[in-house]
TORMIDO-665694 format. One line per 10 residues: number of its first residue (from 1); for each residue x, y, z of N, C-alpha, C. Coordinates in Angstrom, 3 decimals. Layout:
TORMIDO-665694
NUM) X:Y:Z:X:Y:Z:X:Y:Z  ...
end
This chain:
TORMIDO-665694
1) 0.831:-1.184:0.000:0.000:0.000:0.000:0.875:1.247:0.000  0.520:2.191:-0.713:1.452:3.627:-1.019:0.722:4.300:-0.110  1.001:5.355:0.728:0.651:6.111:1.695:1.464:7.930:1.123  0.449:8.922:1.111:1.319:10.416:0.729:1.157:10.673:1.921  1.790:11.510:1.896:2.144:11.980:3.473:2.998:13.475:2.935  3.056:14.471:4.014:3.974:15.562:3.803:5.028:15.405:3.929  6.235:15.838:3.173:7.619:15.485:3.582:8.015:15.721:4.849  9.505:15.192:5.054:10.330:15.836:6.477:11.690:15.881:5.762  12.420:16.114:6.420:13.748:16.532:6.198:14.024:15.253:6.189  14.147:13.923:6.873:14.979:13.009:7.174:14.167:12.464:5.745
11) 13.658:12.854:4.997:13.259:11.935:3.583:14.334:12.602:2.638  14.906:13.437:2.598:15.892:13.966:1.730:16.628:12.760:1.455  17.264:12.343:2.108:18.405:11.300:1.012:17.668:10.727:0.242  16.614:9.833:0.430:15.562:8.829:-0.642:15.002:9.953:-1.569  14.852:11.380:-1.324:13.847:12.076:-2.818:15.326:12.637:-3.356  16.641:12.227:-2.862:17.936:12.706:-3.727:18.253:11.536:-4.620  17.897:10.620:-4.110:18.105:9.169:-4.792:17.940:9.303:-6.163  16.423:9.265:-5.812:15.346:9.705:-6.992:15.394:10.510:-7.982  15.558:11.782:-7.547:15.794:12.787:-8.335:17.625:12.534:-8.861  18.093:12.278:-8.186:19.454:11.943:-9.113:19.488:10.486:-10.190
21) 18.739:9.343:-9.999:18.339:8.367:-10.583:17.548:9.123:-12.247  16.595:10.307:-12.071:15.821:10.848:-13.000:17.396:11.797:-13.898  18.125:12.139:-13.179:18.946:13.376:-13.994:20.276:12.391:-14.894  20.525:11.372:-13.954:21.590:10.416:-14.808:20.587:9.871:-15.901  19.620:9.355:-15.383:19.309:8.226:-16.683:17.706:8.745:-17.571  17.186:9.345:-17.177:16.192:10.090:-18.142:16.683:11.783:-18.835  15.273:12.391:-19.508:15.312:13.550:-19.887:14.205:13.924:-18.951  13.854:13.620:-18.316:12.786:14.411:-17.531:12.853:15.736:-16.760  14.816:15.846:-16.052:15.293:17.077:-15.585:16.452:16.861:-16.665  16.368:18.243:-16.937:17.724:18.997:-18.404:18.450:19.500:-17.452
31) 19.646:18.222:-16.415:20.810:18.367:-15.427:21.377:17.637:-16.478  22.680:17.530:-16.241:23.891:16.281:-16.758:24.383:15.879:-15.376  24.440:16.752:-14.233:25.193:16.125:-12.868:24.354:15.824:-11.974  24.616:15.151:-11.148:23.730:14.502:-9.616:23.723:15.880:-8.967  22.992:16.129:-8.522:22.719:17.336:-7.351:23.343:16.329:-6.024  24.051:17.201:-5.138:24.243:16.747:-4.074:23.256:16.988:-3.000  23.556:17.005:-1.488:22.150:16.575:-0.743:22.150:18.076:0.038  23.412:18.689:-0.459:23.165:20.179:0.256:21.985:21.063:-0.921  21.847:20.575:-1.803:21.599:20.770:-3.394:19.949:20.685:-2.845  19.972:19.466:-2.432:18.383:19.008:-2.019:17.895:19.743:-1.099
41) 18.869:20.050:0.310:18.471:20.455:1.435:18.137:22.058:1.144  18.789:22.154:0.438:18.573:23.958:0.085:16.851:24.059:-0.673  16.800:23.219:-1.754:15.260:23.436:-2.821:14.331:22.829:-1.483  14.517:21.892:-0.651:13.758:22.213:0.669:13.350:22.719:1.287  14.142:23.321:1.818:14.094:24.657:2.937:13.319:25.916:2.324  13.813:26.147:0.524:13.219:27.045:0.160:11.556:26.714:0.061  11.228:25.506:-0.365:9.976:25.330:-0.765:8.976:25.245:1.007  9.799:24.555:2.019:8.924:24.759:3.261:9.013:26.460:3.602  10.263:27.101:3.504:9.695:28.421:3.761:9.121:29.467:2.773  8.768:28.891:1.828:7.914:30.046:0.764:6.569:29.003:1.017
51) 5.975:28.151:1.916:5.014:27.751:1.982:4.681:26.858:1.388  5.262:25.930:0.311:4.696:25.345:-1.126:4.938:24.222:-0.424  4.313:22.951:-1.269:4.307:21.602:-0.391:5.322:20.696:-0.913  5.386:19.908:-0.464:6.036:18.966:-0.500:5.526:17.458:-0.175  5.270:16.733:-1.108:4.747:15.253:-0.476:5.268:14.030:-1.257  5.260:13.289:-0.004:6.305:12.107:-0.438:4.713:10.866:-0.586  5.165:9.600:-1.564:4.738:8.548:-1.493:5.828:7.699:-0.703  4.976:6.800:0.052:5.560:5.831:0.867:4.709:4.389:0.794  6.020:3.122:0.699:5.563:1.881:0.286:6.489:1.026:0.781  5.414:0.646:2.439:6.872:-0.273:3.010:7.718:0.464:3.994
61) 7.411:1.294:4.162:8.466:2.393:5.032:9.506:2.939:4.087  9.553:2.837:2.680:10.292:3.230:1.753:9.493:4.336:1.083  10.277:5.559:0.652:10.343:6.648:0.036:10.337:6.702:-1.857  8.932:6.383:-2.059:9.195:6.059:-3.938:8.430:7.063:-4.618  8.730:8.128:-4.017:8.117:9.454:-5.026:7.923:10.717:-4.572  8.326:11.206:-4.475:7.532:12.956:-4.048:7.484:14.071:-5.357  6.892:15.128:-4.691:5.934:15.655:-5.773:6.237:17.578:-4.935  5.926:18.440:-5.687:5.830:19.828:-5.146:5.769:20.569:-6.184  5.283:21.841:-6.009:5.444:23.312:-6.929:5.988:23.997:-6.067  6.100:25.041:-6.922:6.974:26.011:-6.293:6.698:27.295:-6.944
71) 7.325:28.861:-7.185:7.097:29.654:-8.334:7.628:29.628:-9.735  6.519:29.397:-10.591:6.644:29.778:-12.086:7.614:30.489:-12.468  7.763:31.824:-12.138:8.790:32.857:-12.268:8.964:33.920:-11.006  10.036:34.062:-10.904:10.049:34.962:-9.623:9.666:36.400:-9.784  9.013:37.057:-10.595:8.400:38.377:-11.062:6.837:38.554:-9.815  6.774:39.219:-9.223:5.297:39.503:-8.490:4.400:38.978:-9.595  3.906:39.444:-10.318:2.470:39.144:-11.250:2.159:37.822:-11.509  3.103:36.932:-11.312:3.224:35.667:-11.729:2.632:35.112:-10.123  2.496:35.785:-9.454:2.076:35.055:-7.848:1.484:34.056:-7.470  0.735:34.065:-8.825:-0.597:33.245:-8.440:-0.446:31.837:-9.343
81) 0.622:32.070:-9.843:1.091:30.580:-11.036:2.122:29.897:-10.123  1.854:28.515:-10.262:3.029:27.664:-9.950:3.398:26.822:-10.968  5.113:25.862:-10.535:5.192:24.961:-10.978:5.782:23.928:-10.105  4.950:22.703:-10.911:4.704:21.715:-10.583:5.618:20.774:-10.948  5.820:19.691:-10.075:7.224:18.523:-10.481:6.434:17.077:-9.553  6.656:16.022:-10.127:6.265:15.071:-9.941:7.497:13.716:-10.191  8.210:13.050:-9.142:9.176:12.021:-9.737:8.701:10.609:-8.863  8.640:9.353:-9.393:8.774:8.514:-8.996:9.847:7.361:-9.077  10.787:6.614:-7.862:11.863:6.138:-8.124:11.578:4.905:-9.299  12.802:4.803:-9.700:12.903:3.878:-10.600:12.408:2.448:-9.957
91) 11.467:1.855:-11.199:11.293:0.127:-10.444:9.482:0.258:-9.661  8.861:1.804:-9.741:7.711:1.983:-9.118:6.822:2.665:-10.009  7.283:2.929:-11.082:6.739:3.816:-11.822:5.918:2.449:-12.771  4.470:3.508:-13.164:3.480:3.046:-13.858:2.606:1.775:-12.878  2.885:2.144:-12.072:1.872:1.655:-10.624:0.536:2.866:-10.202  0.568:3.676:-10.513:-0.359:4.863:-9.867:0.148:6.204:-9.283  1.963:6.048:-8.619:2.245:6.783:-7.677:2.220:8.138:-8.029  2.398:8.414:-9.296:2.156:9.472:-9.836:0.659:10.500:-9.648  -0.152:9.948:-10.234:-1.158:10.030:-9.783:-1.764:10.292:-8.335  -1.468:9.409:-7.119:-0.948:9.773:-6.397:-0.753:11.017:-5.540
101) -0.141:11.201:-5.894:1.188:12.513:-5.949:0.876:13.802:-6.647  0.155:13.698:-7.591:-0.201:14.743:-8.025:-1.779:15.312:-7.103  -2.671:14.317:-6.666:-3.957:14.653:-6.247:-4.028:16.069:-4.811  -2.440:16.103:-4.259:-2.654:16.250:-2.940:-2.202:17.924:-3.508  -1.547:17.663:-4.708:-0.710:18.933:-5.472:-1.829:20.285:-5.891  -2.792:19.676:-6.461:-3.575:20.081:-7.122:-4.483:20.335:-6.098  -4.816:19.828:-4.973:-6.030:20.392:-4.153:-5.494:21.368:-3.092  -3.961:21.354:-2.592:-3.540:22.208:-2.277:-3.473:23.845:-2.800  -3.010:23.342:-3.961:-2.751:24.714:-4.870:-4.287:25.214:-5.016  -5.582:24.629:-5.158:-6.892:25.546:-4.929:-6.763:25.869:-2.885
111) -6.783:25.271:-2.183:-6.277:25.866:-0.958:-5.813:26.623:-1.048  -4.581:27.256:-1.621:-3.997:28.320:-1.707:-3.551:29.181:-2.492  -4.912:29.427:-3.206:-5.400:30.488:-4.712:-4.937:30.365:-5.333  -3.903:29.450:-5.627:-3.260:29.394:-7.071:-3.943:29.241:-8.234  -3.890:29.688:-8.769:-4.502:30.473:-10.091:-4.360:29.373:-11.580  -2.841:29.102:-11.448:-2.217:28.423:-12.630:-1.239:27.683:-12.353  -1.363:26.161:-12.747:-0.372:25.233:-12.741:0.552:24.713:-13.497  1.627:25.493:-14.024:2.439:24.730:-15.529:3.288:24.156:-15.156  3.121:22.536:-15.899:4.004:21.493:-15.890:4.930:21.607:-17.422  6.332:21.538:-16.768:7.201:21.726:-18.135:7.769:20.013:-18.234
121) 7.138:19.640:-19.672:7.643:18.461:-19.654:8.144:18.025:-20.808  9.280:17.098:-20.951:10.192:17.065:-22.371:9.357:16.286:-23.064  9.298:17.322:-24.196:7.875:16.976:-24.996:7.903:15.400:-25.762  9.015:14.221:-25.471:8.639:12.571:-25.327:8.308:12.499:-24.084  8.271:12.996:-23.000:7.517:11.897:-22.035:6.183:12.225:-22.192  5.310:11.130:-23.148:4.133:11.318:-23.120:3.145:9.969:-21.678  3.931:9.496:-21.117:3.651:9.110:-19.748:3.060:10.619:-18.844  4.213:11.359:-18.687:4.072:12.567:-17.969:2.694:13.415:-18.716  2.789:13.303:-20.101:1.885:14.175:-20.682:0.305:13.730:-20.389  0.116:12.496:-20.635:-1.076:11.357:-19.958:-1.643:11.740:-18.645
131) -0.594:12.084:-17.782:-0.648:12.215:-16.275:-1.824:13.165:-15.882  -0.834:14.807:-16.608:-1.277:15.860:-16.310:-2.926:15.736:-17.286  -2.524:15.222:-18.620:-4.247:15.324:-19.017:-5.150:15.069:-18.014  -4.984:13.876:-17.262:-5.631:13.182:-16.548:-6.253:14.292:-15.567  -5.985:15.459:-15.185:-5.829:16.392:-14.195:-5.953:17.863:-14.945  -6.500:17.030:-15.877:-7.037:18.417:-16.505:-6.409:19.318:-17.511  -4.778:18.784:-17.136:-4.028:20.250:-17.899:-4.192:20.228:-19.424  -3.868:21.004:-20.007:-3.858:21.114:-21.094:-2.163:21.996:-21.971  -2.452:21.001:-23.142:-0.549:21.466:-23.727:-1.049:22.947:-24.112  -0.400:23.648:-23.537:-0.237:25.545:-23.978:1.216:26.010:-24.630
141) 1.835:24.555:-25.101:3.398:25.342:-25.844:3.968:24.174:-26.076  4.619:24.170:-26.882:5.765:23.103:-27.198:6.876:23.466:-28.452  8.356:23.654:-27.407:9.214:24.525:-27.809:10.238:23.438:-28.132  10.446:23.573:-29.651:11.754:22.698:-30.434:13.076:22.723:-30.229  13.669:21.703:-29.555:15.115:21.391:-30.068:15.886:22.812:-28.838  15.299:22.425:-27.744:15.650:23.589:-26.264:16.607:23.040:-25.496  16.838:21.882:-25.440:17.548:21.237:-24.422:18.458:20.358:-25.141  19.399:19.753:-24.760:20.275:18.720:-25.251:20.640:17.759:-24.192  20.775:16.520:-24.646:20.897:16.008:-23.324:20.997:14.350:-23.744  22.266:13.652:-23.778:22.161:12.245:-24.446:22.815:12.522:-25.752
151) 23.518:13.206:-26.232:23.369:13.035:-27.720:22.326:13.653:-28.339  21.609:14.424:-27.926:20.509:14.526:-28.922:19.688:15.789:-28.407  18.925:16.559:-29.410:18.283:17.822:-29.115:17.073:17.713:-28.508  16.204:18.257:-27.407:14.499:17.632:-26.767:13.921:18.746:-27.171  12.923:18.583:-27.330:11.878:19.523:-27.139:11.655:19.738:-25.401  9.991:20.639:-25.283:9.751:20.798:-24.422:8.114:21.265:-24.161  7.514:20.978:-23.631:5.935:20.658:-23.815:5.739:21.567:-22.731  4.551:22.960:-22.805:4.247:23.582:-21.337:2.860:22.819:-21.096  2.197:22.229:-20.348:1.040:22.075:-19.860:0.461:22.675:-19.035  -0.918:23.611:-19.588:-1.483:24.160:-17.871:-2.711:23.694:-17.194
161) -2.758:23.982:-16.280:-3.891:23.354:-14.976:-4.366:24.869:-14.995  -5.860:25.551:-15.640:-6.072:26.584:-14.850:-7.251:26.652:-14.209  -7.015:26.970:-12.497:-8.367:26.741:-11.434:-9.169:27.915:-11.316  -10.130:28.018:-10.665:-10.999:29.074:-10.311:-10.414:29.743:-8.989  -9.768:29.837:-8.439:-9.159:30.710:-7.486:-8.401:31.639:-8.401  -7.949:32.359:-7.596:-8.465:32.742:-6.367:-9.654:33.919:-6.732  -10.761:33.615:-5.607:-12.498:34.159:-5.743:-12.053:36.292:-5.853  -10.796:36.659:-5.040:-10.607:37.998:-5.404:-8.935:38.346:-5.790  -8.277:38.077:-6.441:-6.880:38.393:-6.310:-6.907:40.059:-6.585  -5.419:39.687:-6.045:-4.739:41.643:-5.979:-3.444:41.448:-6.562
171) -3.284:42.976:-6.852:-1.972:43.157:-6.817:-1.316:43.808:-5.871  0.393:43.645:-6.668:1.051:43.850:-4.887:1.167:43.060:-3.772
end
């Protein structure tokens, strides 16, 4: 049974695993190097203190996925847009966890007026692209030959989620 739950700090090594497992051997993050765990501990800290979530899947007392947004762009006007990231470890994927992982993402972000959800995804993972349909988003861009990575040039697919929050936004 997979259990989400909110992260903690002591899950960092298992979502570094992961996320370094995704940057060596997929295109899903446009890295070439492993992030180290000060690397992790830092996009942590930032995402618990700008408020944004963080949630892990758990299976077994093992750590096989977490999920978060964060800001779109760091410009004020953009306040109300996030983005969204979703990884599951290798060996678990195409079980659900994704899915998952995304449900707690998406009801949060109406909790907390977010406005707009863009998932940037390398426009072959149509797994990832499946996901977000599933959740509503819809492809709003897909930019040619942006990334390199393997030998070879990627595209890049924007998908958006857009909610009915927030009921009054401002500016400023």
């Amino acid at each position: 049974m997979v259990t989400i739950r909110t992260a903690r700090e002591e899950d960092l090594p298992a979502m570094l695993e992961i996320y370094n497992h995704v940057i060596l051997n997929t295109t899903a993050v446009y890295h070439y190097e492993a992030h180290t765990m000060e690397m992790r501990k830092a996009w942590y800290d930032t995402r618990v203190q700008g408020g944004y979530p963080v949630f892990v899947a758990e299976s077994e007392g093992k750590i096989v996925g977490f999920s978060s947004y964060g800001p779109f762009r760091p410009w004020p006007a953009y306040k109300y847009t996030m983005e969204n990231s979703v990884y599951v470890a290798e060996g678990q994927r195409g079980k659900g966890i994704a899915k998952l992982l995304m449900e707690p993402l998406v009801r949060t972000a109406r909790e907390k007026d977010v406005h707009a959800i863009i998932a940037v995804i390398d426009g072959s993972n149509e797994v990832s692209k499946r996901l977000h349909r599933g959740f509503g988003f819809e492809e709003v861009g897909h930019f040619r030959q942006v990334g390199y990575k393997f030998g070879a040039w990627l595209d890049l697919t924007f998908m958006e989620l857009v909610l009915d929050t927030p009921a009054h936004p401002v500016e400023g």
